[in-house]
C-alpha positions in Angstrom: 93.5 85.6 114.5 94.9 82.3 115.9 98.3 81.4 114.3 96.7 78.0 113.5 94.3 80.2 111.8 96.9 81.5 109.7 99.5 79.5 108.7 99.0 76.2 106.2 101.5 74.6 104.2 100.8 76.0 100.6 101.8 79.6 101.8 104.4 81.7 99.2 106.4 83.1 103.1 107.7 81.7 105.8 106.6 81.3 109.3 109.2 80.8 112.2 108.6 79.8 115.2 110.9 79.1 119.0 111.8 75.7 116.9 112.2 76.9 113.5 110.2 76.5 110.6 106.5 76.2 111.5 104.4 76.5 108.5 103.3 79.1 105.4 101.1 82.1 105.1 100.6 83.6 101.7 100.5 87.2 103.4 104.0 88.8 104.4 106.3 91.5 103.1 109.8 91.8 104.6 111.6 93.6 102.1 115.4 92.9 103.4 117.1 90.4 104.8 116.9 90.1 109.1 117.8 88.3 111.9 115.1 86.8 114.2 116.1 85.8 117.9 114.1 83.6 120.2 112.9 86.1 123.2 111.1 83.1 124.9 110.9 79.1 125.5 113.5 76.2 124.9 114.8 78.5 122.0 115.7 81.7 123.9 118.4 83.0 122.7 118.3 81.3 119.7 119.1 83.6 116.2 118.2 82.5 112.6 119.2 84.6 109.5 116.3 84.6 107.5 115.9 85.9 103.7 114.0 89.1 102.3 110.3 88.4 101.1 109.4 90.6 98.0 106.0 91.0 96.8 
């Protein structure tokens, strides 16, 4: 599946991306809280704190 695919804008979760926030998807469970880091691209290095995602 393409990310395009994937992500729209009326999604319940998140989607990050190198820049930030990139879109929704209404399909994700992160159950705690995490920290993301940019491994590639104008962002490496780059860490966001991002929030847990219940069901």
């Amino acid at each position: 599946m393409k990310l395009s695919e994937a992500v729209d804008k009326n999604g319940a979760y998140d989607v990050y991306g190198a820049s930030g926030l990139i879109g929704k998807i209404d399909f994700f469970h992160q159950g705690e809280p995490y920290v993301a880091i940019v491994k590639d691209g104008v962002g490496i290095g780059r860490t966001m704190l991002l929030k847990k995602t219940p069901l």
